[in-house]
N, C-alpha and C positions, 0 to 999 in steps of 0.2 A: 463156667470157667472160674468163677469166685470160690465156690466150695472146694473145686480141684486144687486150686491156690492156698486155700486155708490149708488143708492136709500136709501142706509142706512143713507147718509149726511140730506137728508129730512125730517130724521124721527126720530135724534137725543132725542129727548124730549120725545119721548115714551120709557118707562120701561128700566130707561138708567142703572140703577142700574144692568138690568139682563146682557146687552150686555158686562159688564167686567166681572160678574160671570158667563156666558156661557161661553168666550171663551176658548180655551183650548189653553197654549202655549209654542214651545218648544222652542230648542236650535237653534240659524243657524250657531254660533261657537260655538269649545268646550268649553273655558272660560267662555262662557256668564252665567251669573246668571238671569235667567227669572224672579224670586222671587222679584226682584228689579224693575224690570220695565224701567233700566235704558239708553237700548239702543235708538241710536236716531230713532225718530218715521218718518214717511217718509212726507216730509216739503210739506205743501200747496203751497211752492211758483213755480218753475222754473225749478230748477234742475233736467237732464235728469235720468231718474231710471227702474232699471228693477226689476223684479218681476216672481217667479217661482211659475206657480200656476197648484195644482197637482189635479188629482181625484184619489180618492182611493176607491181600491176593496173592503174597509174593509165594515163592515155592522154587524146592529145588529144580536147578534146569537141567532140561536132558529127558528126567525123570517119565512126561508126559499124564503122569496120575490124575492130575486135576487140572489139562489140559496144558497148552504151549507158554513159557515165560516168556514176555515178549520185554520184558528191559524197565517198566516203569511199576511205582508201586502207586497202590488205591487200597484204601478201607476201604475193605468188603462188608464189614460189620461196624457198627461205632456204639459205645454202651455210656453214658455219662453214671457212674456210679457215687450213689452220696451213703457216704457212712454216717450216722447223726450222732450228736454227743451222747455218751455212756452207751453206746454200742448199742440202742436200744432198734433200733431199723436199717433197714439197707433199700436204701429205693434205687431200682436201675432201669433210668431212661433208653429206652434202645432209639436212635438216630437213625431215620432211612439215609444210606446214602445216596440217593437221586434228592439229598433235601438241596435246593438253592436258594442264595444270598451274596450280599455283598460281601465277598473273601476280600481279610484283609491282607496288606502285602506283609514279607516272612524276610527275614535277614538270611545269609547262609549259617546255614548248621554242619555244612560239608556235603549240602546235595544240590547247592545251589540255591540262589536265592529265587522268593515267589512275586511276583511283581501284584498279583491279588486282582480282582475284578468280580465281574459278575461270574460264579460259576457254582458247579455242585461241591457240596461237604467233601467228597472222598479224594478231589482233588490234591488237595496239601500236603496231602500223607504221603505224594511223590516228594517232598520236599524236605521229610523230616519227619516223627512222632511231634515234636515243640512244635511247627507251625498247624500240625492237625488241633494239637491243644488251646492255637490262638483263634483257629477258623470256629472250633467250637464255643470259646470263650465271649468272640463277636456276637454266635447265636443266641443264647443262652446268657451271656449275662452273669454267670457261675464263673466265678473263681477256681482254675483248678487246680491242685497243690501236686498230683502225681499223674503218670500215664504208664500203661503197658501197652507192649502189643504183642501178638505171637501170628505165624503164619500158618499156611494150611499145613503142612506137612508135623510140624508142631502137635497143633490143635486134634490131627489126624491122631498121632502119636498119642497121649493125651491119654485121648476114650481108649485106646487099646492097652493101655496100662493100665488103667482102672476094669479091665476084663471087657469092655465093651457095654454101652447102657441098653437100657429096654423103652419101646418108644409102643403106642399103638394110632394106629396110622387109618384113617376112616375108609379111604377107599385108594387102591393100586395106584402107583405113583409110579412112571417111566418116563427117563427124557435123557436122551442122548448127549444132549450137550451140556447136563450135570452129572453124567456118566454114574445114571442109578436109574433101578427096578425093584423096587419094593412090593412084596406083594402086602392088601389088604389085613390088617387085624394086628395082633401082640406079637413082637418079635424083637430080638437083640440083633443089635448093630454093632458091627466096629467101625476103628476111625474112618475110614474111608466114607464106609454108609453115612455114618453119622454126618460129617462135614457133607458131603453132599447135599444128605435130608435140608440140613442149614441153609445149602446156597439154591437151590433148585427153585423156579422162579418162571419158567417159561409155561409150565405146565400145571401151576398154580393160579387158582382165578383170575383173574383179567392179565397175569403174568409180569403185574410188576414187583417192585421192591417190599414195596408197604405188603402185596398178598404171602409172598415168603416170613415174615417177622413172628406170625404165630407159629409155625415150624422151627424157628431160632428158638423160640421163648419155651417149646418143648422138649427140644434139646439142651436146653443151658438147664432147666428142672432135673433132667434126667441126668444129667454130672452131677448137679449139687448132688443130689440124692445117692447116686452109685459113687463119689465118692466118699462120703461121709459113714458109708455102709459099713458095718463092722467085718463083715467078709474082705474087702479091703486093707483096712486098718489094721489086722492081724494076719494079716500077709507078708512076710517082710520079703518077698519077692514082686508082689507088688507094688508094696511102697516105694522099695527101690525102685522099679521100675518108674513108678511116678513120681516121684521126685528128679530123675536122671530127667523124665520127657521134660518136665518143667525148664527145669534150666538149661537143658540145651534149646529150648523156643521161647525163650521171656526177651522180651527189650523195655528198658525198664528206664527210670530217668534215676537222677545220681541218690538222689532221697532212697531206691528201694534197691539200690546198688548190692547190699551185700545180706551176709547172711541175719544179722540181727534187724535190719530195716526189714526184711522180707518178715522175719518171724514176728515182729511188731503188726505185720499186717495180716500176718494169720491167723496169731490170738485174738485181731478184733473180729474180723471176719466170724470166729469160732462161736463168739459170745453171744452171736445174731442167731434164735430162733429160725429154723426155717420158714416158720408162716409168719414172720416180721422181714422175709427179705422178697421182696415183690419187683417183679419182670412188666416194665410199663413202655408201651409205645408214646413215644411222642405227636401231640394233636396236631392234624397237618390236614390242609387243603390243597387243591390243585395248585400249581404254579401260575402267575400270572404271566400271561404270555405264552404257555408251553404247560397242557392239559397230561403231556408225557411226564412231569418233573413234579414233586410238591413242595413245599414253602410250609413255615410253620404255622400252626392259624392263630387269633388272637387266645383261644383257651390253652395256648402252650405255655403264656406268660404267667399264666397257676402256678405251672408246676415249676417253671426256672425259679420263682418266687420262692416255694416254698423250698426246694433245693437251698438255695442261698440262706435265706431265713433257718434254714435248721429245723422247718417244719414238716409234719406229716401230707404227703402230697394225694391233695384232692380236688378233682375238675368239680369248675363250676359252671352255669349256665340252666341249661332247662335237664337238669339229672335228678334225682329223685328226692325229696324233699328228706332223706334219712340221709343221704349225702354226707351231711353236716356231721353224720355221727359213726363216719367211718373209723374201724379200728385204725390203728397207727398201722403205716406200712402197708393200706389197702387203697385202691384208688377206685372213688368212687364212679359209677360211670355217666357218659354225656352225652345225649346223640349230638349233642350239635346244632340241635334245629333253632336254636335264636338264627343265628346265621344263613342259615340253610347250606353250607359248607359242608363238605364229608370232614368228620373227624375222628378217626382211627384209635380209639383208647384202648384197643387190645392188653388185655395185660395178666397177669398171673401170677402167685405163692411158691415158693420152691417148695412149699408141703403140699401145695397140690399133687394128688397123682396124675401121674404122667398116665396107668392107665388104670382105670377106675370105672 
């Protein structure tokens, strides 16, 4: 989704008029008046920034594509993205949403206010993108300066403007209730399969949240890569295309409101190496209390660390004594066993191949 985003700096000069009346934009504080447009947009130049970029359940109703809209919204996806000063890395935390904590309470944004307690990350997000920014903020400790978010029919839209990506898949994948059949090996997707492949989760090893995340992290590879593809980029049927899906599914906060705040964030985006932007699950153990749900574990407070810090984020613990001398933008890996806790480092390069 980052790289899909960048592409938009390219293509500036087509139908620019529609990309500020597409987007949709809320609050990320309570005061802010969006109407204004006043907040700072996020600078082309240096400065290190993070970014909360959400997927949402929501979808048009009626439609029935990616099953019944039943009234409330949930992050289906949650990505903490840190840009570091002089564009040199891009680290993006993916969030299970079954993660649980103490939610704090949310003022109204126009969706009602959240009263907060004990519950899971994705909750908030009924509430507003702003209080999902402050449920994360609780976690994590990170400062966040912007959020997007897009929803499934968006995100759908998306891969099928970029021609559809290419994924390879180790063994047959079918489940009714993520409404996909995948057969076995090398094969292109569009939006639909794609978004699917993302959320499918019943039929995925033990069929939780955290076993789907390596499938996200193959699919968000395979955008970077098919967008940035020059069969794309000298498309200008394409482009257009991709640029229209963008801003008619962006929700954005008042900072990336309009057309020069956007293109601010896709020349930084641009200047990131793909094997400097790396795809990192957040380390989590079981929930206490509820084996069904996970909590973050102590080696997660690395990586919000090194987020905030502005450093290259690398788990520590009992992981391999080269650890210490990961490239920038690689995350070294952990099993965990000081602990004896599971901790899930899943993580990947947008230059990885997708299939290889």
């Amino acid at each position: 989704m980052l790289a899909v985003i960048a592409a938009v700096v390219l293509t500036l000069t087509i139908g620019l008029w529609k990309l500020n009346s597409n987007l949709t934009v809320v609050q990320l504080q309570p005061d802010e008046d969006v109407g204004t447009g006043s907040a700072a947009g996020l600078s082309v130049g240096t400065d290190a920034a993070n970014i909360l970029v959400l997927g949402s359940d929501g979808r048009d109703a009626g439609d029935g594509r990616f099953g019944e809209d039943d009234g409330t919204r949930r992050s289906d996806s949650m990505m903490l993205v840190h840009i570091a000063e002089g564009n040199e890395r891009i680290d993006a935390v993916q969030i299970p949403r079954d993660t649980v904590l103490d939610l704090p309470s949310c003022v109204d944004r126009g969706y009602g206010a959240f009263a907060g307690g004990r519950g899971m990350i994705n909750a908030p997000f009924n509430y507003g993108e702003g209080c999902s920014v402050e449920a994360v903020e609780a976690l994590t400790g990170v400062d966040i300066d912007h959020v997007i978010s897009m929803n499934f029919d968006g995100f759908s839209s998306v891969v099928d403007a970029v021609g559809g990506i290419e994924v390879c898949l180790d063994e047959p994948i079918s489940d009714g209730h993520a409404l996909i059949d995948l057969p076995e090996g090398k094969q292109t997707l569009d939006g639909e399969e794609a978004l699917s492949l993302a959320r499918v989760r019943y039929v995925i090893g033990d069929g939780s949240d955290i076993s789907r995340l390596e499938n996200q992290q193959m699919v968000m590879s395979a955008i970077v890569q098919r967008a940035t593809d020059s069969e794309v980029l000298s498309s200008p049927t394409r482009v257009y295309s991709l640029v229209d899906a963008l801003t008619s599914s962006l929700t954005v906060d008042a900072g990336l409101s309009s057309v020069t705040k956007l293109a601010g964030l896709a020349l930084r985006l641009q200047e990131v190496p793909d094997e400097h932007i790396t795809f990192l699950t957040m380390p989590w153990q079981p929930a206490t209390g509820d084996p069904n749900r996970v909590e973050a574990s102590p080696e997660a407070d690395a990586v919000w660390h090194a987020l905030e810090a502005d450093e290259p984020v690398v788990l520590t613990g009992d992981a391999d004594p080269a650890a210490e001398e990961a490239a920038p933008g690689e995350a070294a890996a952990d099993d965990g066993s000081d602990s004896g806790a599971p901790v899930d480092t899943t993580g990947r390069s947008a230059a990885d191949p997708v299939c290889g």
